[in-house]
N, C-alpha and C positions, 0 to 999 in steps of 0.2 A: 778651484772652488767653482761650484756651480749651483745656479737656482733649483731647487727641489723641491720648489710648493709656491705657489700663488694666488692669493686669498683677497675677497673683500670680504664686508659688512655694511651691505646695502644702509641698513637701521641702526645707527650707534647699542650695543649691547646684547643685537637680536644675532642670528643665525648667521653665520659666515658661507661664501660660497667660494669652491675652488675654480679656479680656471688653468686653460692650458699657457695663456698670451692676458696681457693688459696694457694699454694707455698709462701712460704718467703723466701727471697733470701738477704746474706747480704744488696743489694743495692734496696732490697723495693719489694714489692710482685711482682710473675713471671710475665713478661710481662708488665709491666709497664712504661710507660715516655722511653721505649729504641729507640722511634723512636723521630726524633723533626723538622720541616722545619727552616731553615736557610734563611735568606738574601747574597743577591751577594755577602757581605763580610763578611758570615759566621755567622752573630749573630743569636741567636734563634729567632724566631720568636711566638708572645703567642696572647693571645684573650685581652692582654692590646693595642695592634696594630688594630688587625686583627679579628673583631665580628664574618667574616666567618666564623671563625674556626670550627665554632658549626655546619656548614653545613656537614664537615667531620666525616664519619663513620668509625673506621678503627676494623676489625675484624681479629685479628692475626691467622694465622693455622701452621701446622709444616713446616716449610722452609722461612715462609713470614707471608704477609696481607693480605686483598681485601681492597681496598679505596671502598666508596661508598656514593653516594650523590644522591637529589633529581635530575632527569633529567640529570645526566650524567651516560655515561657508566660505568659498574662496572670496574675498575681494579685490577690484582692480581700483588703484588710488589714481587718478591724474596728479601729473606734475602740475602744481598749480602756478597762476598766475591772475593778475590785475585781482589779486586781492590785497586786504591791507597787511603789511607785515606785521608781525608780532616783537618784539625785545624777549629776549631769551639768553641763557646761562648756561652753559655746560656744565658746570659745576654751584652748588650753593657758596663757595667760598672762593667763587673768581668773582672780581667788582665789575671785570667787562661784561657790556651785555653785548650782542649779535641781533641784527633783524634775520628774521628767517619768517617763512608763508607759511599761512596756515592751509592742512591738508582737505580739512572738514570735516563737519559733522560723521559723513557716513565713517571714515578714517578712525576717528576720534570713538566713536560708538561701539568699533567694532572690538577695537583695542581695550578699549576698558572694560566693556565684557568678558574681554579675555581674563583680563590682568586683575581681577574684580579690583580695579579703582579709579579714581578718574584719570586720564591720560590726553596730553591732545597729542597730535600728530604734527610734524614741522620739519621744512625743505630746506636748507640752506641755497636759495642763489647765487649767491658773493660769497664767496669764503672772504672768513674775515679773521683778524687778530682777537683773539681772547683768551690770550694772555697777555698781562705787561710788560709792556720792554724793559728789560733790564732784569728781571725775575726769573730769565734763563741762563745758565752759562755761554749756551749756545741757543741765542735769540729764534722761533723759531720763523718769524715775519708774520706778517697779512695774512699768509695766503696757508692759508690751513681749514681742514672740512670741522666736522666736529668730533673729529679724535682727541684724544685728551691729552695730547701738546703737539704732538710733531707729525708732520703729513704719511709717513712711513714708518711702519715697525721690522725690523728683520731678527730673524732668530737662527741658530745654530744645531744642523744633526747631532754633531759631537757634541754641544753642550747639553744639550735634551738629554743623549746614552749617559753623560756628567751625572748630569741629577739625579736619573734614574738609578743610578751604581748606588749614589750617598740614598737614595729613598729605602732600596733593597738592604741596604748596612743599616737602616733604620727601621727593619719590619714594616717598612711601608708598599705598597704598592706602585709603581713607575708609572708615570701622567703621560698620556700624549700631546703631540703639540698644539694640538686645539686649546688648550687651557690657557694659551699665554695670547691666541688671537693674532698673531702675525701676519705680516703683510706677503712678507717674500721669505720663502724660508732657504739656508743654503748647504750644501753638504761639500764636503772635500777639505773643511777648516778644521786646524785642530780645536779640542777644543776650549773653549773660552777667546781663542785669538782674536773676539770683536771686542774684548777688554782692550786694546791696543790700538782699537783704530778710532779713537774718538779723536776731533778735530782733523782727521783726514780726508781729506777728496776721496772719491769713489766710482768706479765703473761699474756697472749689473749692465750684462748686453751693448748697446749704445747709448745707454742713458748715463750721464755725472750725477754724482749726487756727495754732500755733503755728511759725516758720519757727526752727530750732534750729539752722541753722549750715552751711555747706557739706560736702561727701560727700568725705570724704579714699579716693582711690582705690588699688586693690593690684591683684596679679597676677593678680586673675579678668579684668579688664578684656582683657588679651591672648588670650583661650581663645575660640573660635572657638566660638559656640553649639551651632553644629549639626555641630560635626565632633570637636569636643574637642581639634582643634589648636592649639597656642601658640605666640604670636610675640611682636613686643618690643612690640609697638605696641596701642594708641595713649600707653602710659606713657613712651615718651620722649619724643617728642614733648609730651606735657602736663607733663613734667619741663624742657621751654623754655619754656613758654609758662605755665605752670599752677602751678609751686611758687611753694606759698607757706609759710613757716616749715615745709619738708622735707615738707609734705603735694601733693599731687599732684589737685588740685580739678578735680570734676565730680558740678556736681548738689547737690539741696538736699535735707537733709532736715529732714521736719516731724513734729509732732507732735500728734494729734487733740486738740483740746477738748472736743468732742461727737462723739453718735451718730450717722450721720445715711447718706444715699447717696447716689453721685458717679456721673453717668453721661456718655458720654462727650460733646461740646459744651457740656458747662458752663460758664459763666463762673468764671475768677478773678480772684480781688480782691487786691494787697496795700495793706495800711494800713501808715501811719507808726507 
């Protein structure tokens, strides 16, 4: 088994970038989900609301961003600082809140133009817990960006061609693996084999990392990356084939141990 894709999302729900190498950072590869747009009262905002999202580019450099979209002007965001933090949600129906910076006005202005609504902009400095302890099977700590539970996602070649088989026996169309947003993706497993590795230890390269349970999947999955289109698929389809206790499984996620960097042809390990 070996890595065969390496992904962030600079902007929680925006545009993903591939690389060849990344940092691991307790709270999920460098650069990752540390920026997120908020609602006037602070809740996140994701591509379950907002299809736009996909229209946003965000290309991080050292200090900031550039935002970037089709037919508007580029802008550069600084990474902010000595301003006052805001309280903020990742979700409407988590009771913890996060301090995170606010980006600015210009951030704020440009985005809701976009997105015609209002939007702010928000960094996370501290990765912080927001989720409660005890609410995971597998706790996912402190130290998480603003992904929506766990610092890493991984996904499966052979489980993707899976889907694809039951989508084509269903007159559907086969999805690529941009739909599901993963972190690290891997090929050489059979598939479904990451059904098996939950609560196991892990190697990717020379990095540990903890396998914390399979990826309970929602309506982003249906949203067309590159068009912001939505259809029903691939969730009902994974609704026959994929529910398990009303969750709708695809993909693992993990949890870093250490520091360390994943590039792509690395070997993985799972342990007993």
């Amino acid at each position: 088994m070996r890595v065969s894709e390496i992904n962030t999302y600079p902007v929680k729900g925006c545009r993903g970038l591939n690389h060849s190498e990344a940092e691991v950072r307790p709270w999920g590869l460098d650069g990752d989900r540390r920026w997120m747009l908020v609602d006037p009262e602070g809740v996140g905002i994701t591509q379950r609301e907002t299809t736009a999202l996909v229209r946003v580019h965000a290309h991080p450099e050292t200090g900031g961003l550039w935002l970037r979209a089709a037919d508007r002007p580029d802008l550069w965001v600084p990474q902010p600082s000595e301003v006052t933090p805001v309280q903020v949600r990742t979700f409407r129906r988590r009771a913890l809140r996060v301090a995170a910076l606010p980006a600015g006005p210009a951030a704020d202005t440009w985005l809701s133009q976009l997105l015609d609504r209002p939007v702010r902009l928000v960094w996370l400095a501290e990765p912080a817990r927001h989720i409660e302890a005890g609410r995971k099977k597998h706790d996912p700590g402190d130290q998480v960006s603003f992904a929506d539970a766990y610092p890493v996602l991984l996904t499966s070649t052979a489980s993707l061609a899976a889907l694809g088989d039951w989508l084509t026996e269903a007159g559907a169309d086969p999805v690529p693996m941009s739909r599901f947003r993963p972190n690290l993706v891997i090929e050489g497993a059979p598939a479904w084999a990451e059904d098996d590795w939950e609560g196991r230890s892990m190697r990717i390269g020379g990095v540990a990392f903890r396998a914390a349970g399979p990826s309970a999947r929602c309506l982003v999955t249906t949203t067309d990356q590159q068009t912001g289109v939505r259809g029903r698929e691939p969730l009902r389809t994974l609704a026959r084939h994929r529910n398990v206790d009303r969750q709708l499984l695809f993909g693992l996620n993990l949890v870093p141990l250490e520091s360390g960097r994943v590039r792509l042809g690395d070997p993985v390990l799972a342990f007993a």
